[in-house]
N, C-alpha and C positions, 0 to 999 in steps of 0.2 A: 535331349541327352547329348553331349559332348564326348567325344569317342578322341576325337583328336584335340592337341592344343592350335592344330591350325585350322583357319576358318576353310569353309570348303564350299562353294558356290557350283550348280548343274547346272548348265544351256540346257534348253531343251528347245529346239524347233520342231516348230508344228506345219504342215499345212494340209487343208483337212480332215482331221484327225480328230474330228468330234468324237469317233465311237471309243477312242483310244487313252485320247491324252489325260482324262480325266484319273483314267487307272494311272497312269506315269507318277501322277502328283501325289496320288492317295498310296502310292506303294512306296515313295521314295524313300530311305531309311530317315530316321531322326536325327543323326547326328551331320546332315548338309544344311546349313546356313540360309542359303540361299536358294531358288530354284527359278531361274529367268527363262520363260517361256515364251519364246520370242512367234507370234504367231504371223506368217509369210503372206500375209494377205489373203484368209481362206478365203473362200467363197462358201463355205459352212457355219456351222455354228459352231466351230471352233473357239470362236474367240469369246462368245456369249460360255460356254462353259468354264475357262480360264476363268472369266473374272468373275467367276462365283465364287473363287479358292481365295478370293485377293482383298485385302483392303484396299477400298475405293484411290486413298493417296498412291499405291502405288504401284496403280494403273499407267504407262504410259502410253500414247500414242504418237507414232514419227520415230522416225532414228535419233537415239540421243545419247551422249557419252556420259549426262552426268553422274552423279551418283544416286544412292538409293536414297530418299528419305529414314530417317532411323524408325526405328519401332513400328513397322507398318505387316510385320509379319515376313513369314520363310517366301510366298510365293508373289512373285516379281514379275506380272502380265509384260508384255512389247509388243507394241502392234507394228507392222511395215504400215506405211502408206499404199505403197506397188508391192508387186512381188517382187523379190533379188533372187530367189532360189537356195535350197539348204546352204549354203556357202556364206550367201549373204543374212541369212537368219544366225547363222552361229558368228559370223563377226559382230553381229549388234550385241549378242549375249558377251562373247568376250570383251566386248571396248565396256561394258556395263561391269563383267566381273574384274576387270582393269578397276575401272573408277572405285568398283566399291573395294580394289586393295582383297580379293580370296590370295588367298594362298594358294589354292589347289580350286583347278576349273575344270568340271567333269562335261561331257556331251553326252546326251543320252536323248535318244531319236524319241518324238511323239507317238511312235505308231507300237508303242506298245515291245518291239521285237529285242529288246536292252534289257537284262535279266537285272533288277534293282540289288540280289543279292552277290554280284562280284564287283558292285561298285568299292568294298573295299579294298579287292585285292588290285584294282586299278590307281586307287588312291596311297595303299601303303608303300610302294617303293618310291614315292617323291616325296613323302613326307620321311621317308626313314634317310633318307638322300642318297638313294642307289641310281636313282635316272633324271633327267626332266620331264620326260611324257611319256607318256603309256598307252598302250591301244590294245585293245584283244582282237583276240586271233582264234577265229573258227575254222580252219584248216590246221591247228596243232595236231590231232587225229582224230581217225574217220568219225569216231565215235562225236568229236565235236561238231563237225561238217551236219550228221545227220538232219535231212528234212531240206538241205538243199539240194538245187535239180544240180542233174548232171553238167546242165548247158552254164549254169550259174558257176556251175565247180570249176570247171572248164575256164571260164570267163575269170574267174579270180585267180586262178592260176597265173593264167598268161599276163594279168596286171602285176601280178606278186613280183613277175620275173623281168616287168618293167620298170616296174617303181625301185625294185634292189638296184639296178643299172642306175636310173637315172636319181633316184637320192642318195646311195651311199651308203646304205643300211643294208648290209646282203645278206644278213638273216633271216631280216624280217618277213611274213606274211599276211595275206589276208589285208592289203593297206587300203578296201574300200570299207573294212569296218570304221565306220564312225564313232563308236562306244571308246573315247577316249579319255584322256586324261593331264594335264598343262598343268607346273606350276608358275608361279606368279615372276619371276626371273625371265623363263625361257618365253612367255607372252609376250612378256616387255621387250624381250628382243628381239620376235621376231617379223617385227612392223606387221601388225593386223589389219592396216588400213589397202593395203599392197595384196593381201591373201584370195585366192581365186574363188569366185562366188557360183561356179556351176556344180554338177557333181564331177568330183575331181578332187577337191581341196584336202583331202585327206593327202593327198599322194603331193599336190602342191605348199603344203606346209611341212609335210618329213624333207621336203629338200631346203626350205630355209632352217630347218633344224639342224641338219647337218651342215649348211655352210659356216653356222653359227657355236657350232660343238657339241653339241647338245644328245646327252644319253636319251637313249632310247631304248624301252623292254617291249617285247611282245609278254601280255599277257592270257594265257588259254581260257578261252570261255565257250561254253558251247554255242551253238545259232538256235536262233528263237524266231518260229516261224507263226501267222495265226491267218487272218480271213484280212491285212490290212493287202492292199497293192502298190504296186510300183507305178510310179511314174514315173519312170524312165524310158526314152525312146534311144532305142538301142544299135540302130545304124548313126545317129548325131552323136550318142555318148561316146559312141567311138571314136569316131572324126575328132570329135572337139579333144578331149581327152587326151589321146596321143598326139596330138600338134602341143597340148599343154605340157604333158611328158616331155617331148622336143627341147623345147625352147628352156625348160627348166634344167636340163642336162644339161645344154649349152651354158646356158647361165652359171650354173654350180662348178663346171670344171674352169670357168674362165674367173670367177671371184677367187674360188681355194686352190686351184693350180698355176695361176697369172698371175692375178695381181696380188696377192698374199705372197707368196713364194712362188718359184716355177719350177713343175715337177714335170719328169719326161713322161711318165704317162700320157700327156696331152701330145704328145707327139707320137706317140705306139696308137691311142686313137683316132688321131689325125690323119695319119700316114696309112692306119689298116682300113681305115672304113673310104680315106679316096682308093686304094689298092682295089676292095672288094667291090666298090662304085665302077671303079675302068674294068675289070672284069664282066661286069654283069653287061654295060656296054658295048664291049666286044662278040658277046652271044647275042646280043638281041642286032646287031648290026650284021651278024652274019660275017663276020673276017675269020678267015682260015688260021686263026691265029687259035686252037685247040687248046692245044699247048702251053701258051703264053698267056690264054686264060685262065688256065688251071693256076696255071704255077702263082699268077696273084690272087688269086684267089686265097690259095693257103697259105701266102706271105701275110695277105691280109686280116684272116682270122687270126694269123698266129701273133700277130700283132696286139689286136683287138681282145686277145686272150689276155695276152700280157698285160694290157693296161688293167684292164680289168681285175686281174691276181694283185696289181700294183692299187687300186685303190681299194681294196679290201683290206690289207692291210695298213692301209693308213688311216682308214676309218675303225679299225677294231674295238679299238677302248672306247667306241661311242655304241655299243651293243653291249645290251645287261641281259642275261639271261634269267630267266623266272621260269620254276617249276612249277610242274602242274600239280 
């Protein structure tokens, strides 16, 4: 059944998610085209239940850009050789939904926890052409959040309040949901092959979104929790993460404030954050300078304020709002 006139192609990465993925594929709605289940190298039987959904042609295994063979049916197996990590399972599905030309590229996690029925409301503000990408958001309210721990709440908060910093996007929340959505333009643009492959890359592609111009909506979904686990180790996701956070700040204010045009914000956070740096210095060195630490201190936020009001508004019109 054909709902939209554009084609619509789902990543789906797996890894170990034999008890899961099999539901993912059997709920998915009817009118997605494609469904590339890129499987990360289980060590399960992951991949023995994919290719039961699939015609044998089009089966692949190994990383590969090409295209789809035609008439081989909706679901499109991928095998890693190694593992890359969710990052690197969803860029094989995007360079796949690149080749096969979707128009609209959903992510929808193997473990089951990506509700099949808001895949529309992810999908219609790029096809209607209100945004380029979409993401849902289980922190719009508490009622969506429910079923997550406090420590998790907690946890996506304080990324919520990094990732608006360091992409650009200061509305946005929730940017470890991976339940997104890309059309076929803002892909194209925004080198796939470059895109971070740990957990992260959610927060490492809204900043080439934004250096690139590209609307962005949060759309409300609730969170969907069951018996799958994390594998996440959560004193390295941090390290890693926020050095990635880092580096892509850097990066973003130096492409769209440097060398595109030069905007003095880069110097209100230049100038606040060495002010708030010789501060912190002077307290931990013990100089009697009280005083003279205080006082940069609040030159230095008040600076760092500044930029910060200064790049929200320059990002505005790349924020769509979407009601729940």
């Amino acid at each position: 059944m054909t709902l939209y006139e554009k084609s619509i192609g789902v990543v789906v990465p797996a890894y170990n998610e034999e008890q899961f993925v099999g539901g993912v594929v059997e709920t998915m709605p009817p009118f997605v085209d494609r469904i590339y289940v890129v499987d990360d190298r289980s060590t399960d039987d992951t991949w023995s239940v994919v290719t039961d959904y699939a015609d044998p042609e089009a089966i692949t295994v190994g990383r590969t850009d090409e295209s789809t063979p035609p008439d081989v049916g909706r679901v499109v197996p991928i095998r890693h050789e190694e593992n890359r990590g969710v990052g690197g399972a969803i860029k094989t599905g995007y360079k796949r939904a690149l080749a096969d030309r979707m128009d609209v590229t959903v992510v929808m996690g193997g473990d089951g926890q990506m509700d099949p029925d808001y895949l529309t409301d992810l999908v219609n503000p790029i096809v209607s052409g209100y945004a380029e990408y979409t993401k849902a958001n289980r922190l719009y309210s508490s009622g969506h959040s429910e079923g997550m721990s406090r420590w998790r709440l907690f946890g996506n908060q304080l990324l919520s309040g990094l990732t608006r910093i360091t992409s650009g996007y200061w509305r946005l929340s929730d940017p470890q949901n991976g339940y997104t959505a890309i059309s076929l333009p803002a892909l194209e643009t925004v080198d796939v092959d470059s895109m971070y492959e740990y957990y992260g890359y959610c927060n490492d592609l809204l900043v080439k979104l934004n250096v690139h111009g590209m609307r962005v909506a949060d759309v409300p979904v609730p969170a969907v929790y069951g018996d799958e686990e994390s594998s996440i180790t959560y004193p390295q996701y941090i390290v890693r993460v926020s050095w990635m956070l880092f580096r892509n700040f850097v990066w973003r204010l130096r492409v769209k404030y440097v060398q595109d045009q030069f905007h003095p914000l880069v110097v209100c956070y230049g100038l606040g954050g060495l002010l708030v740096l010789q501060s912190l210095l002077f307290v931990l060195a013990t100089v009697p300078w009280q005083a003279t630490s205080l006082l940069l201190s609040v030159v230095g936020l008040v600076l760092v304020g500044l930029a910060m009001e200064l790049d929200k508004r320059a990002n505005r019109n790349l924020e769509v709002t979407i009601n729940a």
